[in-house]
C-alpha positions as CSV (number, residue, x, y, z in Angstrom):
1,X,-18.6,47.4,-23.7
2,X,-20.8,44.2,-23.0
3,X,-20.0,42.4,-19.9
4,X,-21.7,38.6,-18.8
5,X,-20.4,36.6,-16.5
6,X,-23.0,33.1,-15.5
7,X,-22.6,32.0,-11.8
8,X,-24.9,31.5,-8.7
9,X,-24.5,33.5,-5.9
10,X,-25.5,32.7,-2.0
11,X,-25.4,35.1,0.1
12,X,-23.8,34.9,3.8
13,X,-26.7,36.1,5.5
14,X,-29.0,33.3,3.7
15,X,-29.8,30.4,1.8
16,X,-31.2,31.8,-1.1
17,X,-30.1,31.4,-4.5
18,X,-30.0,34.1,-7.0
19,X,-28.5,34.4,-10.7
20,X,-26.1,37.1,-12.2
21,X,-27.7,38.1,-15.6
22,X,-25.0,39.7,-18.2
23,X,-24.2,42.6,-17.2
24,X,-24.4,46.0,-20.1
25,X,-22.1,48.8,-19.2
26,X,-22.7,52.2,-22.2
27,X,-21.0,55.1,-21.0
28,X,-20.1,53.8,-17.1
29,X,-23.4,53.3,-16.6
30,X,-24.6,49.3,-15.6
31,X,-27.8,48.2,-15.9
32,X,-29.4,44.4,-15.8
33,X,-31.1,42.7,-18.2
34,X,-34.4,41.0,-18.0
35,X,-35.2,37.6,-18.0
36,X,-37.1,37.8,-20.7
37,X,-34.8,39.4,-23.2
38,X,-31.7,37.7,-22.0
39,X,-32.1,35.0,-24.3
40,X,-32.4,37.0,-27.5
41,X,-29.4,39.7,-25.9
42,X,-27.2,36.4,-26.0
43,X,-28.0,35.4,-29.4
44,X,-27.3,38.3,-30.7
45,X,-23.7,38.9,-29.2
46,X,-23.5,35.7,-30.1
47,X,-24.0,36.1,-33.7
48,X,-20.5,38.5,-33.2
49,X,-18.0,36.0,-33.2
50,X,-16.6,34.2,-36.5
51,X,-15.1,30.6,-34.8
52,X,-15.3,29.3,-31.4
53,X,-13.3,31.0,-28.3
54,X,-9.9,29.6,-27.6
55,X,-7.2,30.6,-24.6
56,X,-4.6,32.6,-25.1
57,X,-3.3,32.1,-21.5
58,X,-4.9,29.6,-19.1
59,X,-5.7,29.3,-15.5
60,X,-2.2,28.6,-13.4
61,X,-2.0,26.1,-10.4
62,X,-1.7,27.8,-7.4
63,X,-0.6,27.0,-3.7
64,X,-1.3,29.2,-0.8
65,X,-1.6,29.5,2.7
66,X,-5.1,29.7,5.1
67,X,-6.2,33.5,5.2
68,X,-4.3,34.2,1.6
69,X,-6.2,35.6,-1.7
70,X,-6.6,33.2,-4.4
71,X,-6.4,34.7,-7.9
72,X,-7.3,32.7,-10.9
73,X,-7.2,34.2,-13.8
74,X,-6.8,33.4,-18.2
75,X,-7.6,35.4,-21.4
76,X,-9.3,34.0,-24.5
77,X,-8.8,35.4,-28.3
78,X,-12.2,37.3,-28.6
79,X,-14.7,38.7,-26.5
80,X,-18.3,36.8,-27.5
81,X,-18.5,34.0,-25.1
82,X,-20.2,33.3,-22.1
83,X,-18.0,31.9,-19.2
84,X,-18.7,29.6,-16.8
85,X,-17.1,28.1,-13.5
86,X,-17.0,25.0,-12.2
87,X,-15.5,23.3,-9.5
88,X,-14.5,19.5,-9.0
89,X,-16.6,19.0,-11.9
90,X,-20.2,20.8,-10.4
91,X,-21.6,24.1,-11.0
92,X,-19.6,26.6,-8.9
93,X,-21.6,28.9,-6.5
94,X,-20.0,32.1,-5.8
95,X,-20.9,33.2,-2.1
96,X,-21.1,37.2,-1.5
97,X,-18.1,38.7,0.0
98,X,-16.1,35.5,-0.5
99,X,-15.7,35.2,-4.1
100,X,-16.0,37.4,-6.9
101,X,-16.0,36.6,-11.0
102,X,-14.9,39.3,-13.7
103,X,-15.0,39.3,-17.1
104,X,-13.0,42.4,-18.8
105,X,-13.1,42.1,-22.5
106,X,-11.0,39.2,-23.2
107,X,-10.2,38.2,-19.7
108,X,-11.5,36.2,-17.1
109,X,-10.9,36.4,-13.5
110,X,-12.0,34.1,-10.3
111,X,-11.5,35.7,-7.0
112,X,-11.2,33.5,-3.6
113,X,-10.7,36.1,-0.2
114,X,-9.7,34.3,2.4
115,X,-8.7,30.8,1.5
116,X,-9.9,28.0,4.0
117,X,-9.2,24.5,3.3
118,X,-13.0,24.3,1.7
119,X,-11.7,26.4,-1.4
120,X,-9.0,23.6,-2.3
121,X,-10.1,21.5,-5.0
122,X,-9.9,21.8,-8.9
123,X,-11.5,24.7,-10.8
124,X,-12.4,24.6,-14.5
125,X,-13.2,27.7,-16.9
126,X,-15.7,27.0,-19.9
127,X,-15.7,29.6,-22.6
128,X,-18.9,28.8,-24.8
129,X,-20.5,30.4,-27.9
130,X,-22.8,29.0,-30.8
131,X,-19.8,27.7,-33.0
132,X,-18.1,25.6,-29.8
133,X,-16.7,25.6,-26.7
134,X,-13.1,25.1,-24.8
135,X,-11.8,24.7,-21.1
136,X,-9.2,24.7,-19.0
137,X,-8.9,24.1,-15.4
138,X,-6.0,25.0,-12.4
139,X,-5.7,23.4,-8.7
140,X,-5.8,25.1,-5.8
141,X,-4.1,24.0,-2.6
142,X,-4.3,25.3,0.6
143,X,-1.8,24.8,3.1
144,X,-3.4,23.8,6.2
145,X,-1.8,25.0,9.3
146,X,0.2,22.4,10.5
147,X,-1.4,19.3,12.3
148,X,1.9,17.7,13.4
149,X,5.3,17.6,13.8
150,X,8.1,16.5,13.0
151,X,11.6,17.3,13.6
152,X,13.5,17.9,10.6
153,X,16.8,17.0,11.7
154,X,17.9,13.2,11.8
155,X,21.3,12.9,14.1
156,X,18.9,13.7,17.1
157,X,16.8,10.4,16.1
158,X,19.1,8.1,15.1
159,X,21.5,8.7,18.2
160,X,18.7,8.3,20.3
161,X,16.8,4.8,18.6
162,X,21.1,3.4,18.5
163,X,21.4,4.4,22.4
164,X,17.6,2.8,22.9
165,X,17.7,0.2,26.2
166,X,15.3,-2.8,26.3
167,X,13.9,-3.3,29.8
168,X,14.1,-6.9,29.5
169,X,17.8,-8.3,28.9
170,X,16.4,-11.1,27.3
171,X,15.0,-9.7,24.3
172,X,17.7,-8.0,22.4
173,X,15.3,-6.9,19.3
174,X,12.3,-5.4,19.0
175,X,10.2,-7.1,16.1
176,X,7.8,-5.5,13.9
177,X,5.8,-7.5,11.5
178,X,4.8,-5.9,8.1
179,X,2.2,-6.7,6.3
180,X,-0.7,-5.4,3.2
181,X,-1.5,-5.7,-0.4
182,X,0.7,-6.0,-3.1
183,X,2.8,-3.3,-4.3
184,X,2.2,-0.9,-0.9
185,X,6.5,-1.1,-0.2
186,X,6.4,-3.3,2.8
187,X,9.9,-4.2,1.2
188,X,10.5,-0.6,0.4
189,X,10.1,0.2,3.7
190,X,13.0,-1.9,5.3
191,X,15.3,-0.7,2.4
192,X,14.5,3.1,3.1
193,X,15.0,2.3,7.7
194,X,18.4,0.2,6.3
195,X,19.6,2.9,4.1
196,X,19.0,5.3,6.7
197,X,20.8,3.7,9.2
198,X,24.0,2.3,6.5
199,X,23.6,5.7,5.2
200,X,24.2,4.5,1.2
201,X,21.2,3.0,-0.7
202,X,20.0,-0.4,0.5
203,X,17.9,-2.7,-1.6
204,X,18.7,-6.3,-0.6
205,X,15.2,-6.6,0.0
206,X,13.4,-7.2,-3.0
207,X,10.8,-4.7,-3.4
208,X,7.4,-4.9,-5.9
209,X,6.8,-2.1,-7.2
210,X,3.9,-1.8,-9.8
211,X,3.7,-5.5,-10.0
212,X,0.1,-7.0,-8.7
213,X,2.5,-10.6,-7.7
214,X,4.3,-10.3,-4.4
215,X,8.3,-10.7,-4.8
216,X,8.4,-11.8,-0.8
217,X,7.9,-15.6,-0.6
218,X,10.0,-16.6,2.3
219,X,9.4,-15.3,5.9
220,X,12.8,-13.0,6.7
221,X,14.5,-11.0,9.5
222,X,16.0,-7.9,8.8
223,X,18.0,-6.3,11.5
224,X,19.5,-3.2,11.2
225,X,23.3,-2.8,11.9
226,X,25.3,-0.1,11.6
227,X,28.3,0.1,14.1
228,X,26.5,-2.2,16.4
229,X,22.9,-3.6,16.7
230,X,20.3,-1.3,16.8
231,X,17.6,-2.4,19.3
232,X,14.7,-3.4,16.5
233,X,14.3,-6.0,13.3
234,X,11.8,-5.6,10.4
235,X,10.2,-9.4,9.4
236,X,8.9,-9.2,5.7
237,X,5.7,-11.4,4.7
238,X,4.0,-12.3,1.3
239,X,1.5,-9.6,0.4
240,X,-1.9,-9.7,0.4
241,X,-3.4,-10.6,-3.2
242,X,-6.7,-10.7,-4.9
243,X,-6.7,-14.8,-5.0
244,X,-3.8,-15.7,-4.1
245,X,-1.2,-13.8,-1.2
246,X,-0.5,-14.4,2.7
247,X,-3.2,-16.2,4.7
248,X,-4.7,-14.1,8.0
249,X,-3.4,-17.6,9.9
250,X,0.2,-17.2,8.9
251,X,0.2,-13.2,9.8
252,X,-1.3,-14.4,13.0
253,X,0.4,-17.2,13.5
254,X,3.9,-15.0,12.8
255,X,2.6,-12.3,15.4
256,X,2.6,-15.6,18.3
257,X,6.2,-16.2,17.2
258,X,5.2,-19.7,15.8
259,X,7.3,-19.4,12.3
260,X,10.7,-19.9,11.5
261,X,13.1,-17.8,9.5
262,X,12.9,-19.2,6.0
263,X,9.1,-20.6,6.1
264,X,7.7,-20.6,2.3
265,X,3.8,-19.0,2.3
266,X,1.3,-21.2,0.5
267,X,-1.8,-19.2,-0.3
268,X,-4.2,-22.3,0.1
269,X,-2.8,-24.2,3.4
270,X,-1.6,-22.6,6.6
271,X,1.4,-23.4,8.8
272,X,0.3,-25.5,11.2
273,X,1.7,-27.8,13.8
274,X,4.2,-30.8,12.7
275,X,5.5,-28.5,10.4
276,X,9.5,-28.1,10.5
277,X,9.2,-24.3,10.3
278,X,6.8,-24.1,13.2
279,X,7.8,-22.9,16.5
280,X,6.0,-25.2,19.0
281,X,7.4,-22.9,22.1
282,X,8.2,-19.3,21.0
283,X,9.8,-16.8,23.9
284,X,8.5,-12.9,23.8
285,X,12.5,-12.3,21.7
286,X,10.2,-14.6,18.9
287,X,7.1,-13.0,19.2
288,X,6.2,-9.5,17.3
289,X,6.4,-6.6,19.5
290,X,4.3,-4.3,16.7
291,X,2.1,-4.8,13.9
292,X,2.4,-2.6,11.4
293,X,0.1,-2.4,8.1
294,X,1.4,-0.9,5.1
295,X,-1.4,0.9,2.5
296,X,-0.6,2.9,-0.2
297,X,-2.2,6.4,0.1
298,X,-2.5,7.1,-3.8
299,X,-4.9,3.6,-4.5
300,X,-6.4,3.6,-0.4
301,X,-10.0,3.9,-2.2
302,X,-9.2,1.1,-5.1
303,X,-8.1,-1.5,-2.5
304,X,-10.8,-4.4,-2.4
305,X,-13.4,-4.9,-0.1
306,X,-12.1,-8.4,0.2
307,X,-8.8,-7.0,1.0
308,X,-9.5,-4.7,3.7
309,X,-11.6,-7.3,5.5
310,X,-8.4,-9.9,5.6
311,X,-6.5,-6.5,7.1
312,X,-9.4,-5.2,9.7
313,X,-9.4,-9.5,10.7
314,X,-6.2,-9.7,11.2
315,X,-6.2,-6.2,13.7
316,X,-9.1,-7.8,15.9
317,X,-7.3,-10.6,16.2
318,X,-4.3,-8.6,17.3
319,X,-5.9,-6.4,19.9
320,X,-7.2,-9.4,21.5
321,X,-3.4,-9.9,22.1
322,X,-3.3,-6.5,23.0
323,X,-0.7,-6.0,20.5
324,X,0.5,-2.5,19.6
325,X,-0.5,-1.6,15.8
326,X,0.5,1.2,13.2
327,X,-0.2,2.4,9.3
328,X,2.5,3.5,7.3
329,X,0.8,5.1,4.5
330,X,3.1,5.0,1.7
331,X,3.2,6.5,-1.9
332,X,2.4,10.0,-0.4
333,X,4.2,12.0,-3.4
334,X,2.0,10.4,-5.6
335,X,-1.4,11.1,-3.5
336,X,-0.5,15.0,-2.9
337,X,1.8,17.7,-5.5
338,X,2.4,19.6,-2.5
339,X,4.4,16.9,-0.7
340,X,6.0,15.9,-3.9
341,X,7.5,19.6,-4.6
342,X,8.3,19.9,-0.8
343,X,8.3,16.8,1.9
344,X,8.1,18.9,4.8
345,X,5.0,20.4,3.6
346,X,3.5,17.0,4.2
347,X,1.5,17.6,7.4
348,X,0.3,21.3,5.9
349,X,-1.3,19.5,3.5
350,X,-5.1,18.4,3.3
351,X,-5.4,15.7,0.9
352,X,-2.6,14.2,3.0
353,X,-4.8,14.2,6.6
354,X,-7.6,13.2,4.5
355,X,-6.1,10.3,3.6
356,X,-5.1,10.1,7.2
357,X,-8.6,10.5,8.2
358,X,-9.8,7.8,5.4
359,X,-7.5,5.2,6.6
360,X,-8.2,5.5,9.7
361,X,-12.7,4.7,8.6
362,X,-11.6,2.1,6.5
363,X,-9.3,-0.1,9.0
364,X,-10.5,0.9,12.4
365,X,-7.0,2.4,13.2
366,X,-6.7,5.8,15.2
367,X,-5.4,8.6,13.6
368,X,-2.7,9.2,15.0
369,X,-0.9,5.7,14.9
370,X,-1.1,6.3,10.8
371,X,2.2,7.6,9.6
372,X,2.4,8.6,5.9
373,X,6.1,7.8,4.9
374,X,8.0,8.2,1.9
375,X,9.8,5.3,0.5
376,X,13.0,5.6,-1.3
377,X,12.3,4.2,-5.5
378,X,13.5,6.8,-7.3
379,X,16.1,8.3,-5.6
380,X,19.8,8.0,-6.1
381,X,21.1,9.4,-3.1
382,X,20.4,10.0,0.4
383,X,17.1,12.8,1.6
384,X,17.5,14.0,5.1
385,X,13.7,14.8,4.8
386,X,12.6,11.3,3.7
387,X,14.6,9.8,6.3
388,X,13.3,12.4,8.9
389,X,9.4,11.6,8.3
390,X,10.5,7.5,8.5
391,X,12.5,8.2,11.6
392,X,9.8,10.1,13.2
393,X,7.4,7.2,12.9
394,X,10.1,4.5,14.1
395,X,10.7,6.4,17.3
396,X,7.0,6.2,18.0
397,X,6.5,2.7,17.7
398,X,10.0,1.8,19.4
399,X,8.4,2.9,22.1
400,X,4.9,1.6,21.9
401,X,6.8,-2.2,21.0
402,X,8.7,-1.5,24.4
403,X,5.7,-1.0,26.1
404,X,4.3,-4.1,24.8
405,X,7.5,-5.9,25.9
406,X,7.2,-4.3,29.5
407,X,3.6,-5.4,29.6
408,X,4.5,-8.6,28.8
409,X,7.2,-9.1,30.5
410,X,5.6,-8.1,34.2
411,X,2.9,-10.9,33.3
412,X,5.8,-13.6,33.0
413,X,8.9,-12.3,35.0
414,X,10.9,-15.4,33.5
415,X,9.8,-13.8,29.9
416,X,12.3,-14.4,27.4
């Protein structure tokens, strides 16, 4: 039987490279051949086969968890070819004790001991011989051991953010401000907290979607009640655009509590003074108590420069007013399989933290005031899971708009 099987190898121990030659196995017994007659050895098998190789069975997806063995495997119609790995679309080096590559007759076999989060990625089998080639390729997840919580139940959450007392009697509603590019469900986001909270479907607030034109023109409250107030309101904004969109003044100027309810955006002129709409002396109830930028996790490396500088501007300007600020990082089914097929795998998983981890470069935000939520689009009904990962990052910034509140409010005891 005639065995070959092309890789690099590194060993543990060193940095050296080394290659496999084909392998020849008569009777049991294996010997290597040279480098000089390798060439003419694979010609010759070569010469065997009557069309190109084709699969019979191909490489399978797989999911697994840190310390697990990773088994790849696929059969072709013949046995003349020469296969070669890749992964993520470079050469694949095998690395002794860690990975091991078979070829039995037909079949073809990739071997990964010990699965760290390194081996995740996208592996691709080339079967080649003088009349063509063909490939096929698998993903390999890891699940990561898990990097945060969350609780998975949501009557514990939502009893807690309804029973939720202000410190200051005066302000009766926290206010957080949302704001980012087109299409990152900044809408989506108030109809997911206001479905959770009516507990049917809400979608009064117009939400984008694919479109690259903001459907938010007018500046708008949304407060959610259910049974009472609940002690927080969600203000909508125009989205950022490539020439058109929200100004950085008007986010700013909405953070001091200048604008009115009802205030139409103009992406060339600013609200300024004189204006009916702005708010020559807004109280800390006007003000926003927490800024949070929305950024969709599946297009976080197509977003504009242009774009993210308006964002990172409008942050500086914001912790000058030492004003508390969050990510929700939406569109995370669409960014990671894993999380799609199971939400509460979602913090196991490594493309998730790495987008996590590459929001958090590209705005200047720490990690862990970057929540990646899942919005409600598709859904018909009601997910305790979706409404468990939003509720998770409401409680958080309750609680860090609060503090603002406090803070401000012990500067100006007569803070309204």
């Amino acid at each position: 039987m005639v065995q070959f099987q092309v890789c690099k190898c590194r060993s543990h121990t060193g940095p050296g490279l080394f290659n496999l030659h084909p392998t020849l196995h008569p009777d049991g017994e294996q010997f290597f051949l040279s480098a000089e007659t390798r060439d003419t050895f694979i010609d010759s098998v070569m010469g065997w086969a009557q069309s190109k190789p084709e699969f019979i069975t191909v490489l399978d997806d797989k999911q697994v968890k840190m310390g697990q063995t990773v088994t790849l495997h696929c059969k072709a119609n013949m046995e003349a070819f020469i296969a070669t790995w890749e992964k993520n679309g470079q050469s694949f080096s095998c690395v002794q004790d860690k990975h091991k590559i078979t070829k039995d007759g037909t079949s073809c076999k990739l071997e990964i001991v010990n699965a760290q989060e390194g081996d995740e990625g996208r592996y691709t089998l080339t079967l080649k011989n003088k009349l063509g080639s063909t490939s096929c390729s698998a993903c390999v997840t890891v699940e990561l051991n898990e990097w945060r919580r969350v609780e998975w139940k949501q009557d514990p959450m939502i009893d807690k953010l309804k029973s939720f007392k202000i410190a200051n009697d005066n302000v009766k509603e926290l206010r957080f401000l949302l704001f980012g590019p087109v299409g990152a469900g900044k809408s989506s986001i108030i109809n997911t907290i206001k479905t959770i909270f009516n507990g049917r479907q809400f979608i009064n607030c117009l939400a984008a979607a694919e479109t690259s034109i903001s459907h938010t023109i007018y500046y708008e409250k949304y407060s959610v009640e259910q049974d009472g107030l609940y002690p927080f309101a969600f203000s909508d904004i125009m989205g950022i655009e490539k020439c058109e969109g929200v100004l950085k003044e008007d986010i700013i100027t909405a953070c001091k509590g200048h604008v009115k309810e009802g205030y139409t955006f103009h992406a060339k002129i600013p609200l300024s003074e004189g204006n009916e709409y702005y708010l020559e002396r807004p109280t800390l109830t006007d003000k926003i108590h927490c800024l949070v930028n929305v950024v969709p996790a599946d297009k976080l490396s197509l977003i504009k420069t242009d774009f993210l500088e308006k964002m990172k501007a409008v942050r500086v300007t914001a912790s000058r007013m030492s004003l508390p600020q969050v990510v929700f990082l939406t569109r995370v089914d669409r960014a990671c399989p894993m999380t799609k097929a199971n939400l509460r795998n979602i913090y196991n998983s490594k493309k998730i933290r790495d987008k996590v981890h590459e929001c958090s470069n590209a705005l200047g935000v720490p990690a862990n005031c970057i929540f990646p939520v899942w919005n409600y689009h598709e859904e018909m009904g009601i997910n305790e899971d979706i409404n468990c990962l939003m509720l998770h990052a409401l409680t958080e910034m309750v609680h860090w708009a609060h503090d603002y509140v406090v803070k401000c409010s012990n500067k100006s005891p007569h803070a309204e």
